[in-house]
N, C-alpha and C positions, 0 to 999 in steps of 0.2 A: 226561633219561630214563635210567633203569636199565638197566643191560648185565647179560651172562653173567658181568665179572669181577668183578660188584658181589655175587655169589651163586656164588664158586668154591668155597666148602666146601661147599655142598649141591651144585653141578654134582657134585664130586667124590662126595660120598654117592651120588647117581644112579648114575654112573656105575659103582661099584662094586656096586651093586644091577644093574643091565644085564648087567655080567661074571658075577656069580653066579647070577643066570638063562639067561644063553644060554650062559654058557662061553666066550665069546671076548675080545679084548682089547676096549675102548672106550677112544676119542678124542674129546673135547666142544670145539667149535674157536669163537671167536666172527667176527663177522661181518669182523672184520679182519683174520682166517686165525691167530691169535692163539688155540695149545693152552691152555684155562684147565680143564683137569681131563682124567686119563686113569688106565690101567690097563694091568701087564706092562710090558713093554719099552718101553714110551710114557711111563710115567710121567717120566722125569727130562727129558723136552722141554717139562713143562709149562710153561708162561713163554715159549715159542718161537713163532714161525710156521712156519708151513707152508707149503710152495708157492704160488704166484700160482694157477697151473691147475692145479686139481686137481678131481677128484668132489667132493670137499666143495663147491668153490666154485660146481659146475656143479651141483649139488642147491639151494645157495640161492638162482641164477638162476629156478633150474625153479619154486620152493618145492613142491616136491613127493618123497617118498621113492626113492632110487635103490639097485636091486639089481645088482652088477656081479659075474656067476658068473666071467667072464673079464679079470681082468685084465691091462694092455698091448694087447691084443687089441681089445676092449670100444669103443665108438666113445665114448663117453664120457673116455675114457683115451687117446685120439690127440693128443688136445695136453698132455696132461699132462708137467711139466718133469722130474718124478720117473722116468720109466716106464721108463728102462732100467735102474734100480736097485731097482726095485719087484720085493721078496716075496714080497707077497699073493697067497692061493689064491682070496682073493673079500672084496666088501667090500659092506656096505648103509650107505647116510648120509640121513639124517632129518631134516631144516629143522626147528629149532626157532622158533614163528612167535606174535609180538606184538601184537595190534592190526594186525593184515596185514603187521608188516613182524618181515623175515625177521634176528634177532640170534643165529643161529649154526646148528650140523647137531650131530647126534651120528652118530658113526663106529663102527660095527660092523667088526674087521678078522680074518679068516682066514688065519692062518699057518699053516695043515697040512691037507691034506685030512680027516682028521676034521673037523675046523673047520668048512671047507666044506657038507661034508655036513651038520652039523648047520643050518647057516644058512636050507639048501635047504630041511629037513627039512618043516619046515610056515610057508611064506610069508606064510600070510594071515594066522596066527597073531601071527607076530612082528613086521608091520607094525600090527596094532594095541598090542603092546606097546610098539611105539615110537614109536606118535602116546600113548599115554597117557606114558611117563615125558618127552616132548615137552611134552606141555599141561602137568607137574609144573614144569616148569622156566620157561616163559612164563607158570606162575600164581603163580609167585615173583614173576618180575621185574615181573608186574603191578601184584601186594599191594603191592611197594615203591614202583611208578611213584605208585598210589593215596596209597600214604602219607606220600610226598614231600609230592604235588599237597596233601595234608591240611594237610601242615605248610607249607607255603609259603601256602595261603590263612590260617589259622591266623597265619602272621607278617602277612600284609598286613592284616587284621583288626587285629592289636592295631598297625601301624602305625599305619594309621588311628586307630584310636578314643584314641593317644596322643598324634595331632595335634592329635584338636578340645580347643578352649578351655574343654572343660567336665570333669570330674568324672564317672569313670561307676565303678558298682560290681553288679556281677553276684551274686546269690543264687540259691542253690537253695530247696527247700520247705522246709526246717528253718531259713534265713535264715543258712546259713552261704556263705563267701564265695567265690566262683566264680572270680573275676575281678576287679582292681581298674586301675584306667589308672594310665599319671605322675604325672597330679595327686593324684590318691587319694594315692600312697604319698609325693608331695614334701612334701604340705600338712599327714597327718597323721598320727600315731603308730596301732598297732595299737587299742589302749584306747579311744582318739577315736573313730577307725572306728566298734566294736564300741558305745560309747552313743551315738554319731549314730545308728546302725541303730533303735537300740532305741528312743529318742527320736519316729522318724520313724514306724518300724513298729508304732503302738499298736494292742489290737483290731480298732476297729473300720476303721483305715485298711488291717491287712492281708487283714480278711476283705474287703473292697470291692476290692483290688489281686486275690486272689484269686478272687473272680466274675468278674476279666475285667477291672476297670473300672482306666483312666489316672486317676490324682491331679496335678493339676499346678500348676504354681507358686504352691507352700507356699514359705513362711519361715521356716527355720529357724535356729540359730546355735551355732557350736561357740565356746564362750568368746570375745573379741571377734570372732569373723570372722560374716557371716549369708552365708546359702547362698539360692537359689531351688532348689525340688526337686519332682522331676519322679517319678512311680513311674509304669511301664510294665511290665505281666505279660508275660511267656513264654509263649506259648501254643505247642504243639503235640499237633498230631493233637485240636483241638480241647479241650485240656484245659490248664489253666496247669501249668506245669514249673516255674516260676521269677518272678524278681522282675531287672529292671533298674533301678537308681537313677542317676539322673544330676543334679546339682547344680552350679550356676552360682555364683561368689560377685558379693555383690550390690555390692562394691568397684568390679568389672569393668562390672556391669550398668547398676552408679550412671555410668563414667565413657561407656558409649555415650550414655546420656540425656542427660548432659552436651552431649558432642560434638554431637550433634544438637540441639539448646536451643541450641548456640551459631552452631553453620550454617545453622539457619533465619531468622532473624533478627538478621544483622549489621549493626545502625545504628550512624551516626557523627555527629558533630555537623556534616559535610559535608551530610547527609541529613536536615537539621533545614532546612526553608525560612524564611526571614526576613528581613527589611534594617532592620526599622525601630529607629532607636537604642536603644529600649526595650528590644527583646528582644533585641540585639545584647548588650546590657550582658549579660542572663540569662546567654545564651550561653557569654559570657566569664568569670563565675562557675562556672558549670557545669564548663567546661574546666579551671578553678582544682583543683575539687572531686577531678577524675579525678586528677591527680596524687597524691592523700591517698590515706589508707583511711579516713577517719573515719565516721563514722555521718552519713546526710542523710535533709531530709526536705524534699521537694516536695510547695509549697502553691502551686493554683491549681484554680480551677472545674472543671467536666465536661466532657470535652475538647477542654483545652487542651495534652493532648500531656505529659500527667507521665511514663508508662510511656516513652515516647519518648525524652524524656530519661537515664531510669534507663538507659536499654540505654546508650546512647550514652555515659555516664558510666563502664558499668563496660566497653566496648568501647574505652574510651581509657584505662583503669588497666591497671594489673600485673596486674590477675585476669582477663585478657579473653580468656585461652585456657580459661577454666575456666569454669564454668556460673551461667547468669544464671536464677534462676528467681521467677516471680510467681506473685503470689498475692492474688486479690483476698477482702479481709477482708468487705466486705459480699456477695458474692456465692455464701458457703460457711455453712451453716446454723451458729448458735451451738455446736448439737448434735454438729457434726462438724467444727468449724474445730482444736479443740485437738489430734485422732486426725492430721489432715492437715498440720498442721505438727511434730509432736511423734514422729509415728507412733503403733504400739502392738505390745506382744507378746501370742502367742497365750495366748487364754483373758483377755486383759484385760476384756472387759464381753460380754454376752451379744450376741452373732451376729459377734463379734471375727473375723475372716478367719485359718482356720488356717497358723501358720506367720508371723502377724503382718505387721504392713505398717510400709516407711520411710517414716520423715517428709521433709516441704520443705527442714526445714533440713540434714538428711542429704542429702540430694541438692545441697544447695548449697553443699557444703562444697568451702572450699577457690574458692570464687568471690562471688557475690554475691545474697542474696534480696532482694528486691522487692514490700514488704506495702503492695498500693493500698487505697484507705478505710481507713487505720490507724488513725480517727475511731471505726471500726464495729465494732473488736475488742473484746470483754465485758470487763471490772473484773478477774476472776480472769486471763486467760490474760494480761491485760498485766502482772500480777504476772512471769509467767513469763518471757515476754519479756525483761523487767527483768532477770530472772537471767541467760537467757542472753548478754546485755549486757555484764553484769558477771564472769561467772565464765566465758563462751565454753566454755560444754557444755551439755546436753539430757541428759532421762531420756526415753525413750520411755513412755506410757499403760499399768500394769502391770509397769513394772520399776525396780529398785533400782539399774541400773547406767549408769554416767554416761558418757555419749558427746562424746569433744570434739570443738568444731565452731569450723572456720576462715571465718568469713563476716562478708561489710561489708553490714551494712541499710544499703537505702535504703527511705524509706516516705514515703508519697502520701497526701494529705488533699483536700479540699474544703471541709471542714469548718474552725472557727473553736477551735484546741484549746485556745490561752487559753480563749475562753468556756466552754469545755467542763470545762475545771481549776479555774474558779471554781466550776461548776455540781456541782464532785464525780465530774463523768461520765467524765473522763481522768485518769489518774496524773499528779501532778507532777512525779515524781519521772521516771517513761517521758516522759515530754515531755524535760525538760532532758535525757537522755541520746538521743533522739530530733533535737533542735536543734541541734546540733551548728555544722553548716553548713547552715542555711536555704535556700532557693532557690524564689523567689515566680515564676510564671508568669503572666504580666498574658492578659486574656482578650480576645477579638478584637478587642472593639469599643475598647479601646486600643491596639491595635496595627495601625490602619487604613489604613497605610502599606504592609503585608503581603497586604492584601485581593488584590487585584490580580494579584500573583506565584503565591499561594495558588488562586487560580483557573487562573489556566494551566496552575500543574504540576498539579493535581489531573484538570481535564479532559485533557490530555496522559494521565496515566497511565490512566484510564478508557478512552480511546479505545483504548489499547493493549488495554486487558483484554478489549473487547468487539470488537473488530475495525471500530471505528466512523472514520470522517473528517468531522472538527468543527473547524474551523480555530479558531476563538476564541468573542467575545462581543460583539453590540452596543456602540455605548460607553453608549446609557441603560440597557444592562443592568449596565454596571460602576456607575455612578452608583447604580442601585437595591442593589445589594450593598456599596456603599459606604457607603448610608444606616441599614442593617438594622443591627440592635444585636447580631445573632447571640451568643441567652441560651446556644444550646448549641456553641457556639465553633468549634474548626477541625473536629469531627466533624460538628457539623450543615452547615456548608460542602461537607465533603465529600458528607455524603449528599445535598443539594440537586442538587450538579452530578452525581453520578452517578444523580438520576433523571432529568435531562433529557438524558443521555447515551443511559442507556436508551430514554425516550421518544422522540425526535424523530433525522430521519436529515439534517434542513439542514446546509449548510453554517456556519452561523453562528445561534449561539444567540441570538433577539432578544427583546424583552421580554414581549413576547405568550404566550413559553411557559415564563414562569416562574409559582412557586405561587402564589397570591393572598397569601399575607402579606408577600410579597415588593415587592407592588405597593400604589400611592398613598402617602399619609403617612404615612411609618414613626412618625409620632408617638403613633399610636392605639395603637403595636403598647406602648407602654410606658403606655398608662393605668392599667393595674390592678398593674403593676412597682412594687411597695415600694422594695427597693432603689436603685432606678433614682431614683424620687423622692426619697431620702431622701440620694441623693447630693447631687441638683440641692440641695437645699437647704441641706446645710451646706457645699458648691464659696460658696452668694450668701450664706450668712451668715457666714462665713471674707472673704468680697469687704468685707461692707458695716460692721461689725464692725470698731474698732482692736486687739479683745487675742482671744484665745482664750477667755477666762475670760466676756467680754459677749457672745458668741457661744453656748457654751456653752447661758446661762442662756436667751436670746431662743428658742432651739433646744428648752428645756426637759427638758436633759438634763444630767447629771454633768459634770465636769470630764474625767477618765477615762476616761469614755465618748465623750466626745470626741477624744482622743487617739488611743483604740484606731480608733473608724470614722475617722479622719484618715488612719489606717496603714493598714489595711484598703480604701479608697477609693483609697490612694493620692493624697494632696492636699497633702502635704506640698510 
């Protein structure tokens, strides 16, 4: 808060205006009896104090104006320390007053009966002269109090708005610049500034900031960096004043996404269930893989747990603080798989999102992406692919400038890609840089050993989700899931037990309330199973058969093609 000594040139002005109107000397004291302006004989005390007991001090008790025709005398003046040295033919003192509180008096002092008498002369007059050069002096120290309080909110204001992690820049109506935070001025030159504005601010986006309306996260890009950008009008008194720009870069925004991608799902090959030698072996390949960076591709049926893997793979490599991101290729329209791995800038194809959008593999950079059905990617984007393989950079959709990208594919089939590379339908050339390290996923019904474990922890975790108590299974219910060829592998597993979790509140799941496919001769369930048949028969014509080649032909099929379903079948 502002004092009297904060304002001693103007005290002093007043006070000299007070002398020259009433004729007598004046003393302006502040609240710690401390003379900070006076007139005549007083003057060279200014800088002093003045008695503990005095009128002055007993008028700023009072906060009220005190008239003392008789001094020493005066009941006022009976404790005063001064009073046998005292003067004065008569004194009046004024409380100078704050927001109710009392920072100082002015002193009116009579050394001569003229004096006196003038003081007497018209009382009521000169008590309001002295509440007004009073209020002149408490509306100083208040303008200043005000103006402090301005700037000290003003500093907390741009403290704040210096701490947040974003970019803000303040406009007036003409779009010049108000206000800019730390970032603004670390990140970029005045010029930058000045065509990022102009860039952002086109027609028709400022006449829409000017009706009032928020624009937000736009993408925009100052030479390599992109920004997310936010416009917000100024409105007052109902009217827009101004323009607020606040921008994020998308560096930052790319690594929360990350973070998050990475904390939501942290599998490990701990968290991969299994015993049986078969997928033990995978396993252990798998493990191999995570050591590398090289390029993998996981082949095995509809789930059989490929993404599961993938995590787990780049959750045990050097990139596993960094972001794991999928993408499933069959499940992303042809029309908009290339815009969502590649991205695009604005203005690239008609209804393009202004401010353009980052791609997969920009988000993945610097970690690991994850293209499931890489079977189901179109002829042209696997060209691209290819590139980026090769040369580890991206053009985004619409632009000429090449973005380099630190990231290890892993990718996921179902699909048979050899056939696919005879057929023309897969690059040969994205394959072999695709195959790197293979890694084949056998599917349930080869790995029958697992059945069992697979059911417990799956109903265990269910029971958890649902708040159920399911102690286990029949044993003919394990026999019955023992029998089942489970075409849709560990997912249709899972979802079997999580309906009869759902459904039924027993103790023990018995065989009565499983699906009906589930029950009688699992034999029926593979009558119309091509493959399944077509195993059985070349597993007995491989039995009955001395060479490959008299099998082959009994089989009525290539040499070749025997080989490959051998591999495939696994029959080796």
């Amino acid at each position: 808060m502002k004092e009297l000594k904060d304002i001693k040139d103007y005290a002093q002005n007043i006070a000299e205006i007070i002398k020259s109107v009433v004729g007598v000397d004046v003393t302006i004291v502040d609240s710690n009896n401390v003379r900070v302006a006076a007139t005549g004989m007083y003057k060279d005390l200014i800088g002093k104090k003045i008695v503990q007991k005095s009128a002055f001090r007993r008028a700023m008790e009072l906060k009220k104006i005190l008239i003392i025709d008789e001094p020493r005398i005066d009941e006022v003046c009976r404790e005063c320390e001064n009073k046998l040295k005292c003067i004065e033919y008569a004194e009046v003192c004024s409380p100078i007053i704050v927001d109710d509180r009392v920072v100082g008096v002015i002193g009116l002092v009579a050394l001569e009966e003229e004096q006196k008498q003038q003081l007497n002369k018209n009382k009521e007059n000169l008590i309001k002269f002295l509440n007004k050069m009073s209020d002149m002096l408490s509306t100083k120290i208040s303008e200043l109090n005000i103006c402090e309080k301005q700037k000290l909110l003003i500093n907390q204001i741009e403290t704040i708005v210096n701490s947040i992690d974003e970019g803000i820049i303040a406009l007036d109506l003409e779009q010049n610049i108000l206000f800019k935070n730390k970032i603004v001025d670390d990140n970029f030159d005045e010029d930058e500034i000045k065509k990022f504005i102009e860039k952002i601010l086109d027609e028709s986006t400022y006449i829409d900031v000017m009706q009032g309306r928020e624009k937000r996260n736009m993408q925009f890009g100052i030479g390599e960096r992109n920004f997310l950008v936010t416009l917000k009008p100024i409105i007052y008194n109902n009217k827009t004043q101004g323009i607020i720009i606040s921008l994020k870069s998308m560096k930052d925004i790319n690594k929360i996404i990350r973070d998050v991608t990475f904390i939501n799902i942290n599998t490990t090959f701990e968290g991969i269930i299994g015993r049986s030698e078969k997928f033990l072996k995978v396993i252990e390949i798998a493990k191999k893989t995570s050591k590398a960076d090289s390029t993998v591709l996981i082949l095995g049926e509809s789930g059989t747990g490929k993404e599961l893997f993938a995590r787990a793979i780049h959750n045990e490599s050097k990139r596993k603080n960094k972001p794991f991101i999928a993408v499933n290729c069959a499940a992303i329209p042809e029309s908009l798989l290339e815009s969502e791995l590649f991205g695009f800038e604005e203005g690239a194809f008609t209804g393009a999102k202004k401010g353009g959008k980052i791609g997969k593999f920009e988000l993945a950079n610097g970690g690991t992406l994850f293209l499931d059905e890489i079977g189901d990617m179109p002829l042209h984007l696997q060209v691209k692919l290819l590139r980026v393989l090769q040369e580890k950079c991206i053009e985004r959709i619409g632009s000429n400038r090449q973005v380099s990208v630190d990231i290890r594919i892993i990718a996921a089939t179902h699909k048979n890609l050899e056939d696919m590379v005879l057929k023309g339908e897969f690059r040969q050339d994205l394959y072999y840089r695709l195959n790197v390290i293979p890694i084949k996923i056998p599917p349930l019904r080869e790995r029958r050993d697992d059945i069992k474990i697979l059911m417990d922890y799956i109903l265990n975790k269910f029971c958890i989700k649902f708040n159920k108590r399911i102690y286990g299974f029949d044993e003919d219910v394990y026999s019955a899931f023992l029998k089942y060829e489970w075409p849709g592998n560990v997912r249709e597993l899972e979802n079997v037990i999580e309906y009869l979790v759902n459904m039924y509140n027993e103790c023990f799941i018995t065989y009565d309330m499983l699906p009906e496919k589930l029950k009688g001769d699992n034999n029926a369930i593979n009558t119309f199973n091509l493959k399944y048949h077509e195993k059985l028969l070349i597993k007995e014509a491989l039995k009955k058969f001395n060479s490959r080649d008299e099998a082959a032909k009994a089989l009525g099929i290539g040499r070749a093609t025997l080989f490959r379903k051998i591999k495939e079948y696994d029959l080796d």
